[in-house]
C-alpha positions in Angstrom: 0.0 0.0 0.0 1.3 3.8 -0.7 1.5 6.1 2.4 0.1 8.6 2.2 -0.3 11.8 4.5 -3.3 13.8 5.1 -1.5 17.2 6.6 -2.6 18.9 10.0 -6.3 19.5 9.0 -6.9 15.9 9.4 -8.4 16.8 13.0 -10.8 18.7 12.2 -11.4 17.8 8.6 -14.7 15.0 8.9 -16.7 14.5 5.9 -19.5 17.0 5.8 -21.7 14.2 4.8 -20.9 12.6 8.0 -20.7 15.1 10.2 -24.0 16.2 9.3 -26.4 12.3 8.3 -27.4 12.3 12.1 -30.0 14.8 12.7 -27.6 17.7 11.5 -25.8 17.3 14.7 -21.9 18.6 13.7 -19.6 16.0 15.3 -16.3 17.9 14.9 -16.7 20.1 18.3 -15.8 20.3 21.1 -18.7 18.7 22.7 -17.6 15.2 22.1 -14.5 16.0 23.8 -13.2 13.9 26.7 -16.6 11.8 26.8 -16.1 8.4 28.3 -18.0 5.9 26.8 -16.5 2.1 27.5 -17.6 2.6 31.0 -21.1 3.6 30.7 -23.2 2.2 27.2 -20.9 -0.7 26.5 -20.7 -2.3 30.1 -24.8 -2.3 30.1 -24.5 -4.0 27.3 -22.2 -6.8 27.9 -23.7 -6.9 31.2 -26.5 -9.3 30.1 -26.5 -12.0 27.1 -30.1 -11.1 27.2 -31.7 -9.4 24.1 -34.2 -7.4 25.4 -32.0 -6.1 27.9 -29.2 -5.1 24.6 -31.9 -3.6 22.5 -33.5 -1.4 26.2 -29.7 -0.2 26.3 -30.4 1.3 22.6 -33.5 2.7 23.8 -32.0 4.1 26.3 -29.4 5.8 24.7 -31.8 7.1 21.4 -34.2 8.8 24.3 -30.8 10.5 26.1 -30.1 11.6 22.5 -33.0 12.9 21.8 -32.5 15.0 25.1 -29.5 16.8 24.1 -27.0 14.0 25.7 -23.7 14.4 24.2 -22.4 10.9 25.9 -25.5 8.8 24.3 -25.2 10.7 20.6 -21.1 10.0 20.9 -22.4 6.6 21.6 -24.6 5.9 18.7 -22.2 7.7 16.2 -19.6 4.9 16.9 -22.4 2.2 16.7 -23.3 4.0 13.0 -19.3 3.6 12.1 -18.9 0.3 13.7 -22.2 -1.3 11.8 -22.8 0.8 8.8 -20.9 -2.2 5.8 -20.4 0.6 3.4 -17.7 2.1 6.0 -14.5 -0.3 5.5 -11.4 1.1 7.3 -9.1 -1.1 5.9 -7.3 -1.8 9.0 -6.8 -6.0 10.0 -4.8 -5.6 13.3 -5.3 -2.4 15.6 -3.0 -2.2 18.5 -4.3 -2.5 22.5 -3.4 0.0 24.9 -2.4 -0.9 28.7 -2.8 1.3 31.8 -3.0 4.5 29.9 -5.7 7.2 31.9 -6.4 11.2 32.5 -6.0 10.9 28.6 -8.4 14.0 26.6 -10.4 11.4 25.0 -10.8 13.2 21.5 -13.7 12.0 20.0 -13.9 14.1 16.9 -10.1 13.5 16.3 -11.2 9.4 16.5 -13.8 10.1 14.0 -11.4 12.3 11.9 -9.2 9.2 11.7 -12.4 7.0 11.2 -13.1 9.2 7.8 -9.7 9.3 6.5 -9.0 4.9 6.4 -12.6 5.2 4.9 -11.7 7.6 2.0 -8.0 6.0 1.5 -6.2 9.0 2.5 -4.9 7.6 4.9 -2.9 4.4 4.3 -0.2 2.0 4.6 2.5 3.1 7.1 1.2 6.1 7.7 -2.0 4.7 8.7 -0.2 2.1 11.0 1.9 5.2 12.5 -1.6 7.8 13.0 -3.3 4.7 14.4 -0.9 4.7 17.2 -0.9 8.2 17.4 -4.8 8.9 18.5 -4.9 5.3 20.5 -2.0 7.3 23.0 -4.8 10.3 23.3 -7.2 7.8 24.3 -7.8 6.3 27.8 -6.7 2.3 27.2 -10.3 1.7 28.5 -12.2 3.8 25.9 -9.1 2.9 23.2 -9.4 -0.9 24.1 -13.3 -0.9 24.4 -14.7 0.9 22.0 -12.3 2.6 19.5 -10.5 -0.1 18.5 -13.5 -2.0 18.3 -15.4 0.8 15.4 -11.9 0.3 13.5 -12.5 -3.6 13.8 -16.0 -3.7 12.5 -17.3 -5.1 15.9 -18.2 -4.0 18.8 -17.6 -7.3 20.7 -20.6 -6.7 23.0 -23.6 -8.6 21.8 -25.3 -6.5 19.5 -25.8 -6.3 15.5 -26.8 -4.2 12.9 -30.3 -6.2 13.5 -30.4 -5.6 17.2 -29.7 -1.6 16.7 -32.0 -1.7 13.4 -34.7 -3.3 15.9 -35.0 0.1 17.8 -33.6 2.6 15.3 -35.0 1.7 12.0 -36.9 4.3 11.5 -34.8 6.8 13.3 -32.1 9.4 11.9 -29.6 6.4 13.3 -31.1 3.7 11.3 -28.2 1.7 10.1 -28.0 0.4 5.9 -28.5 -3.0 5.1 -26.0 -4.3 2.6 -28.2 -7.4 1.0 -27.7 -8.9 -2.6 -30.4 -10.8 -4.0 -30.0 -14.6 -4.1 -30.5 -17.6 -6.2 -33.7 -19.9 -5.2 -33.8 -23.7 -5.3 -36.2 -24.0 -8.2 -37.2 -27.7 -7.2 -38.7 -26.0 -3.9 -41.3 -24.3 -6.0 -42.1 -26.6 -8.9 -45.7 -25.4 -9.4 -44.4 -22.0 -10.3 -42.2 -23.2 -12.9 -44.8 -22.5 -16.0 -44.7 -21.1 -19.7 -41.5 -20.7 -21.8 -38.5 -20.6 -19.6 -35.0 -19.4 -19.9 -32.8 -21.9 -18.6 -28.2 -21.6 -18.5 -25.9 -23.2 -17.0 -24.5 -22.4 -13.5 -21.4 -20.9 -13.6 -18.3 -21.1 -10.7 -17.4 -17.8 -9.5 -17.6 -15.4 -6.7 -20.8 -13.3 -6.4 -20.0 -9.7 -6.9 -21.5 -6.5 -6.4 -20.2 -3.0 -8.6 -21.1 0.1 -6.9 -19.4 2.9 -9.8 -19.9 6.6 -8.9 -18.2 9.5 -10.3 -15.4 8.8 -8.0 -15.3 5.0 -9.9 -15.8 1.2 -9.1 -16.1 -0.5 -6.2 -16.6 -3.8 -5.7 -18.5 -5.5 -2.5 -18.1 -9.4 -1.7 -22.2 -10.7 -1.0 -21.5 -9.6 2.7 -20.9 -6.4 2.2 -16.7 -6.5 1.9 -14.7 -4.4 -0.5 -13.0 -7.0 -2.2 -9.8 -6.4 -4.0 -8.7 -9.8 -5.1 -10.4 -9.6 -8.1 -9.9 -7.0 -10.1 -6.7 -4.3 -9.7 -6.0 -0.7 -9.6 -6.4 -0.5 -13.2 -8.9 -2.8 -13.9 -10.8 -1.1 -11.2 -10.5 2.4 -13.4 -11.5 0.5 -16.4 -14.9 -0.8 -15.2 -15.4 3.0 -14.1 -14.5 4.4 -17.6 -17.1 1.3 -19.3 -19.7 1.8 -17.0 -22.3 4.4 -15.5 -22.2 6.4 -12.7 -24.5 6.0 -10.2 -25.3 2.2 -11.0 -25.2 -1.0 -9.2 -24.5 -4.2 -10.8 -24.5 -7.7 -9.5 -23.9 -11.8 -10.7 -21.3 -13.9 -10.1 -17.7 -12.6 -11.0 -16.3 -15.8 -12.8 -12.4 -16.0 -12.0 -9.8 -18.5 -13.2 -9.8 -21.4 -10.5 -6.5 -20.7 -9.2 -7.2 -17.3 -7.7 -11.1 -19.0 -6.3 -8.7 -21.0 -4.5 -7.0 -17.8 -3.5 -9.9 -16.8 -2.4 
């Protein structure tokens, strides 16, 4: 991977987009400063295996929000980063902290971080190095339990996109479904099977989704991962030169059977 640097405005400089998709509420200030979370929302929710009790956490925390409460609306942001499958960081292994306290806890900075492995403009070493760099402004109990956790794609406390979905879906906080539409076992619903009928042979491959945007391609594995095995950097800018912005596309990507083994 290229490093790649994003200067000094990388603090302050979250996506507009993001900073504003949750009720217009601007996450950049310093309101979000020094908020400890670990302790509070996700010790209630590993404090029970029971899924009432998870999704009356949620509750909980959408009615404090609603109220004005910066701690709940911190909360809930880092659910939306840690849940929402179009957000890929990029990031396999991120580094624990031990015994570290008193820290600022910069939540905006965290978030600033979050939005720059998201966009690629942060990467390779220099991601490894920045990584390292906001985890020692952290205390290790918000870093260990919930930061590192967003950048992991799990927040290791008993909840899913489904169990936040179950008390947010139709809230500013809702989180997006990725879903691909599947292949049914025709034999399963014979009487259906009437009139003149199309019928090809299945082919080996990996099922593939193409997002392409005026910023290009991207391709999405069926559960929602970026997947760059198949196709590379330039392959990637061809497909966005052939095809249309703003248009999905989805089958099965057929590959040679080498690289499925690869895979």
């Amino acid at each position: 991977m290229t490093d790649t640097n994003t200067g000094s405005n990388e603090n302050s400089d979250i996506n507009s987009a993001l900073v504003n998709s949750m009720n217009t509420l601007d996450f950049s200030t310093d309101k979000f400063k020094g908020i400890k979370l670990a302790a509070d929302w996700i010790r209630d929710l590993e404090s029970s295996d029971s899924r009432l009790h998870k999704e009356s956490v949620v509750e909980k925390a959408y009615m404090a929000a609603q109220l004005g409460s910066a701690s709940a609306q911190c909360f809930l942001f880092n659910c939306y980063q840690a849940y929402n499958p179009y957000y890929v960081f990029g990031v396999k292994q991120v580094p624990e902290t031990d015994g570290l306290e008193f820290r600022a806890n910069p939540w905006p900075k965290f978030w600033a971080l979050c939005e720059a492995l998201r966009t690629r403009s942060l990467s390779g070493h220099a991601a490894r190095d920045r990584i390292l760099e906001v985890a020692n402004e952290f205390d290790s109990e918000e870093w260990n339990n919930l930061c590192r956790r967003v950048l992991i794609k799990d927040l290791r406390c008993g909840i899913s996109e489904k169990t936040l979905n179950k008390v947010l879906g139709k809230t500013e906080w809702k989180i997006p479904v990725f879903a691909c539409q599947l292949a049914t076992d025709s034999e399963k619903h014979v009487g259906k099977l009437k009139g003149p009928m199309r019928i090809e042979k299945k082919l080996d491959g990996v099922r593939v989704l193409a997002i392409v945007s005026p910023g290009g391609a991207v391709l999405y594995s069926r559960n929602g991962k970026e997947d760059h095995l198949l196709l590379d950097e330039a392959g990637l800018a061809a497909a966005s030169a052939v095809l249309s912005a703003g248009v999905w596309f989805a089958g099965p990507f057929c590959v040679v059977e080498k690289l499925l083994k690869d895979i």
